[in-house]
One Martini backbone bead per residue (centre of mass of N, CA, C, O) as a GRO file, in nm:
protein
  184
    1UNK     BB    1  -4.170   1.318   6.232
    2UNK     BB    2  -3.858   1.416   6.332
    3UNK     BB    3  -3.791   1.091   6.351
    4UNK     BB    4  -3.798   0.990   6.006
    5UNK     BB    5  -3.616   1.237   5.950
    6UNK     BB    6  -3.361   1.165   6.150
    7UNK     BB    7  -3.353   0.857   5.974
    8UNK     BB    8  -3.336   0.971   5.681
    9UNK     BB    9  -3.062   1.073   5.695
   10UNK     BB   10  -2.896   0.832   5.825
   11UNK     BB   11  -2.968   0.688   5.552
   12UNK     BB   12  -2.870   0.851   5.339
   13UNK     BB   13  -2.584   0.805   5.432
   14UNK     BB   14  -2.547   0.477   5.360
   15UNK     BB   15  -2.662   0.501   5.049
   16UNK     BB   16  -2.547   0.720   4.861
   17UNK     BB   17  -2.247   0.587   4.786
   18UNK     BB   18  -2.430   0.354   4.619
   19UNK     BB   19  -2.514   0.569   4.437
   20UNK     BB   20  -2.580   0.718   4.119
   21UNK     BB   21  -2.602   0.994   4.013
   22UNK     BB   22  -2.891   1.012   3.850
   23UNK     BB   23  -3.068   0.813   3.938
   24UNK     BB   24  -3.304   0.544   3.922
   25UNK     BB   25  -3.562   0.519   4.185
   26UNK     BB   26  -3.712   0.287   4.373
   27UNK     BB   27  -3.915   0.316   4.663
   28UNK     BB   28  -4.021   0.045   4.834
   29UNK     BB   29  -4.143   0.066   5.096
   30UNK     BB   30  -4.175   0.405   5.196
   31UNK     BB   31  -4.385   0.532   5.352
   32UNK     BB   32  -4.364   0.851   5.443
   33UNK     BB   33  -4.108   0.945   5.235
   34UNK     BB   34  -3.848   1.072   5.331
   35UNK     BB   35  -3.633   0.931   5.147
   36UNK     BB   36  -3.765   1.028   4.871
   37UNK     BB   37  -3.690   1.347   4.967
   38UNK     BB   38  -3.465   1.346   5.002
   39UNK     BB   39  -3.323   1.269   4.735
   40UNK     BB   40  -3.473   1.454   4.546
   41UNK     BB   41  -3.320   1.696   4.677
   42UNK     BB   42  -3.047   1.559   4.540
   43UNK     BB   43  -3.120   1.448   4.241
   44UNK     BB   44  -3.322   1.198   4.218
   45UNK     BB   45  -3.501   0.975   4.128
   46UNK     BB   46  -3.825   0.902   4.210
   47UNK     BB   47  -4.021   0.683   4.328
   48UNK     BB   48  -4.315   0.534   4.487
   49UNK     BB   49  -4.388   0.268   4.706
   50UNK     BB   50  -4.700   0.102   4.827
   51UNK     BB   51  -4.978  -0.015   4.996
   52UNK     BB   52  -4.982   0.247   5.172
   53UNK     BB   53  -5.058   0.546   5.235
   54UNK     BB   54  -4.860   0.781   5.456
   55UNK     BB   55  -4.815   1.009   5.321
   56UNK     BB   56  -4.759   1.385   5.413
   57UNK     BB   57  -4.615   1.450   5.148
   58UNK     BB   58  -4.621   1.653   4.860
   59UNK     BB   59  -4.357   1.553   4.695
   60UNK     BB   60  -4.499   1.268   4.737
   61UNK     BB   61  -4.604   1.002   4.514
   62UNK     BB   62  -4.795   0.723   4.607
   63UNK     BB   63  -4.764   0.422   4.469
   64UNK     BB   64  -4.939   0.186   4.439
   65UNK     BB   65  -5.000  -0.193   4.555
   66UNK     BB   66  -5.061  -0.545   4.618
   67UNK     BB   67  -4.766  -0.683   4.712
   68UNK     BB   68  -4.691  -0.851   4.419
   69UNK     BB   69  -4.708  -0.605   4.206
   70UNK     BB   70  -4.555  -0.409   4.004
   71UNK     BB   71  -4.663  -0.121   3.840
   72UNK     BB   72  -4.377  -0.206   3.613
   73UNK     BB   73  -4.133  -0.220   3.397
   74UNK     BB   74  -3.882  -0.376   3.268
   75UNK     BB   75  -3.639  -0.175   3.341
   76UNK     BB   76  -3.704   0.096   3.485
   77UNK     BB   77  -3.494   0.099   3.678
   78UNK     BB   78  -3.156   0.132   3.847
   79UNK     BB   79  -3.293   0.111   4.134
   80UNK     BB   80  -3.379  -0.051   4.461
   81UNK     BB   81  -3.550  -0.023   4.733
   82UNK     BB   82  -3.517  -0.214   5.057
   83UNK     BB   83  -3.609  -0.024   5.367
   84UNK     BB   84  -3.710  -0.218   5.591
   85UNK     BB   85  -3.905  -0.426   5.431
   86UNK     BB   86  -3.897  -0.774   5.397
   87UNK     BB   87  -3.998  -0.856   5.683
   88UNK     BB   88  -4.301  -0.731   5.616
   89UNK     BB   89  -4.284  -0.987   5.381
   90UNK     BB   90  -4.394  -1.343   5.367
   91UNK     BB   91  -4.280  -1.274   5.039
   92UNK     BB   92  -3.934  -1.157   5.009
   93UNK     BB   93  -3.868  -1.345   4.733
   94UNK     BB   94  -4.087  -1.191   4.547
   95UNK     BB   95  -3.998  -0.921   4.591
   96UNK     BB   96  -3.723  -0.946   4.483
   97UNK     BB   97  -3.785  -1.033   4.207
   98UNK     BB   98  -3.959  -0.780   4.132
   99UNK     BB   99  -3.740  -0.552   4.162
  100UNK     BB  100  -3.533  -0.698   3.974
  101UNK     BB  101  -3.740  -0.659   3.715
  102UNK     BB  102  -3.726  -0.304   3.747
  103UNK     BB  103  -3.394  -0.336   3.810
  104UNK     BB  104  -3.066  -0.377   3.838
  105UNK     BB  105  -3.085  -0.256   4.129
  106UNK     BB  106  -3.046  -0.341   4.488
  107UNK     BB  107  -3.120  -0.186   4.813
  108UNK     BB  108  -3.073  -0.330   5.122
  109UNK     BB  109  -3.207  -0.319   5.429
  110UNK     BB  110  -3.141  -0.518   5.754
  111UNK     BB  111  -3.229  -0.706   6.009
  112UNK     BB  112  -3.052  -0.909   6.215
  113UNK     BB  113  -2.948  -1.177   6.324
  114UNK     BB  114  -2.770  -1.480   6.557
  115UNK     BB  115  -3.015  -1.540   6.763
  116UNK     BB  116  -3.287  -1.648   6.883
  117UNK     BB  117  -3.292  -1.398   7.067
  118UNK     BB  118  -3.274  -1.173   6.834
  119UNK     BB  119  -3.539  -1.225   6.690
  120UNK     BB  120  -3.741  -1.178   6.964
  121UNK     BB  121  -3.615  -0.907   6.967
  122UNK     BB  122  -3.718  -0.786   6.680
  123UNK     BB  123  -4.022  -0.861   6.704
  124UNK     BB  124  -4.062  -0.663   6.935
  125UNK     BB  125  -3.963  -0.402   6.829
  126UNK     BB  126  -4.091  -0.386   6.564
  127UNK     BB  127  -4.414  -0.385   6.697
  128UNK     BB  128  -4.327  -0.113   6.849
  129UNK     BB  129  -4.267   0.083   6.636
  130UNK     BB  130  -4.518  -0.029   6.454
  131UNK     BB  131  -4.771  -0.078   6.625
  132UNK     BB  132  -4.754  -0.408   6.560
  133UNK     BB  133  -4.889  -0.769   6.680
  134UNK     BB  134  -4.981  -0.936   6.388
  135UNK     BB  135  -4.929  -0.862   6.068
  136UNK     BB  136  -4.635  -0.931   6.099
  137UNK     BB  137  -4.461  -1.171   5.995
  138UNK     BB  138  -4.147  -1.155   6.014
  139UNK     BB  139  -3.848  -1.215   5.798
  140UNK     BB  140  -3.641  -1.256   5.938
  141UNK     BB  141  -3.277  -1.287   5.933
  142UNK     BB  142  -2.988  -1.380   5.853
  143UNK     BB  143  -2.709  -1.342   5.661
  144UNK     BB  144  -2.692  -1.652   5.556
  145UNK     BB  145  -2.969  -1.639   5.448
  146UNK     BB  146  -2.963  -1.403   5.280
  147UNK     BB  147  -2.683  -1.509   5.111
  148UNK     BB  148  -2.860  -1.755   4.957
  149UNK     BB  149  -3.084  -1.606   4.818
  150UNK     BB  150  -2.928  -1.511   4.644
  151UNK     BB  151  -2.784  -1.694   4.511
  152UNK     BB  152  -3.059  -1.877   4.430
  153UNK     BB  153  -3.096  -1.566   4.229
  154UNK     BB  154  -2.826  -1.490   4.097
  155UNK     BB  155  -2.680  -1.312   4.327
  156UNK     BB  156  -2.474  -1.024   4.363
  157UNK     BB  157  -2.259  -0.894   4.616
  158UNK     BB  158  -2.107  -0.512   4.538
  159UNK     BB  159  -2.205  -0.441   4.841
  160UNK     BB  160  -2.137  -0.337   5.209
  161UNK     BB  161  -2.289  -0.308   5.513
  162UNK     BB  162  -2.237  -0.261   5.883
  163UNK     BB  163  -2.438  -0.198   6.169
  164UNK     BB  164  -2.575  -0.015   6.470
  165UNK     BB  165  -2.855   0.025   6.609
  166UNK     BB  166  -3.004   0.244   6.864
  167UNK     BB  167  -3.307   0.175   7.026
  168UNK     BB  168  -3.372   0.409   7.207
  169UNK     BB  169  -3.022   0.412   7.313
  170UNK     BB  170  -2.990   0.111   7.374
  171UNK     BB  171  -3.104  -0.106   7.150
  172UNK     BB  172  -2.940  -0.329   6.973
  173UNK     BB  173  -2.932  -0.326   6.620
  174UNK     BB  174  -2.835  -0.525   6.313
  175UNK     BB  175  -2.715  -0.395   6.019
  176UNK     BB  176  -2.765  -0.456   5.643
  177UNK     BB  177  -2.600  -0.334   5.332
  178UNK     BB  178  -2.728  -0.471   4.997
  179UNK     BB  179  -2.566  -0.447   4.663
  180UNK     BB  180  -2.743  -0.602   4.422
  181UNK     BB  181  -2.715  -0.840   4.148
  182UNK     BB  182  -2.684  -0.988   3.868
  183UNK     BB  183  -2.586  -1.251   3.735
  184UNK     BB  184  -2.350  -1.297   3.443
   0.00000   0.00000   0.00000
């Protein structure tokens, strides 16, 4: 529970500068919650959505979906979040379009890769933290795959982080974060 506010924290300092105040966000695979909670806090709207609740917080009211359908109407908030959420879905490209769909922009953060080791060294982190050994696609992609698939749905990169998190204190992933809109 301490370390999920604890990462939840060190989250909100990343995306906050990216957040327009008092903006409507949905937090797509909110997980726990704690992101949602912490915004919330701080006076955004918030709604949380995921394939199944598992959040324990009072605060947060997880909204189901069938992980292919949002059911929200288009351009109901005005950003996406998408927090280390795109790896564990099949269809990444579906997810990107749908959350698109329902708001203006997306802030997304994923684990990137470089090297083939680098790849099945985040699988197997992933697989270790969330201990899932099997139903995760793992759909991590590198930076210029992102930046493809963007482009592919005339997505425009309006802002963007790197930096790394050192997983247990030693294992270094590499993550970005990308604002994303569609491009006019």
């Amino acid at each position: 529970m301490w370390g999920g506010v604890i990462r939840a924290r060190y989250t909100l300092q990343q995306i906050s500068p990216f957040l327009n105040k008092k903006s409507s966000i949905v937090d797509i695979g909110s997980g726990y919650g704690h992101v949602s909670l912490l915004l919330k806090e701080k006076g955004w709207e918030v709604t949380s959505v995921d394939v199944k609740n598992v959040s324990k917080l009072k605060p947060v009211n997880t909204i189901l979906y069938d992980g292919r359908k949002l059911p929200f109407n288009d351009k109901s908030f005005e950003y996406s979040l998408l927090l280390a959420v795109l790896h564990h879905d099949k269809n990444p490209e579906n997810l990107l379009q749908e959350a698109l769909r329902v708001s203006n922009k997306m802030l997304i953060i994923e684990d990137v890769y470089k090297s083939l080791i680098g790849k099945y060294s985040l699988r197997f982190i992933d697989s270790l933290l969330n201990w899932d050994w099997f139903s995760n696609p793992h759909s991590n992609k590198k930076d210029s795959e992102w930046r493809n698939i963007f482009d592919k749905y005339n997505l425009k990169i309006v802002g963007e982080d790197h930096w790394f998190t050192f997983i247990g204190g030693f294992y270094p992933i590499r993550q970005i974060l990308y604002l994303v809109e569609r491009e006019i």
